[in-house]
N, C-alpha and C positions, 0 to 999 in steps of 0.2 A: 390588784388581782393576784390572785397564786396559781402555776403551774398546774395544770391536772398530770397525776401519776400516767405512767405507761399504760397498765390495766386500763384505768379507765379512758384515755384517748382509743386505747382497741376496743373497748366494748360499744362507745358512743360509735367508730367505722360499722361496726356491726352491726347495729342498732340503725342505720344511715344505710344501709345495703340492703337491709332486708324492708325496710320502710320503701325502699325506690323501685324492688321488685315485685313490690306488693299494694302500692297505693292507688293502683285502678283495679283493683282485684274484688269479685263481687264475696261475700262472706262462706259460701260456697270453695270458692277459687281458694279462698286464705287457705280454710281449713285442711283442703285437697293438696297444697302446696309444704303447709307444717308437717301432713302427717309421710310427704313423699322422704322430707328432709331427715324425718325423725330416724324413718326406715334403712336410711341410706346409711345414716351415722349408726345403728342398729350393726346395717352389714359393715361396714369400715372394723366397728369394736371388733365382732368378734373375729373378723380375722387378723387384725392385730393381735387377740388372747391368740387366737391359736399361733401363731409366727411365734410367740414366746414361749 
């Protein structure tokens, strides 16, 4: 077997995190839940732009 890179051990945590907060979630709920995440990382950006 060969070592998986860094990258990819974080994305498979990731992938593993979002799969355990989501695996009783009705398709409704998913949807409802991506679009809070997306928003959230939306406001994060831009005030990091603005900070710089």
């Amino acid at each position: 077997m060969f070592e998986e890179s860094k990258m990819m051990k974080e994305l498979h945590e990731i992938r593993e995190k979002i799969y355990e907060e989501t695996k009783h979630m009705s398709s409704k709920e998913m949807a409802q839940y991506f679009n809070e995440k997306a928003k959230k990382a939306k406001r994060d950006l831009k005030l990091k732009n603005n900070v710089l």
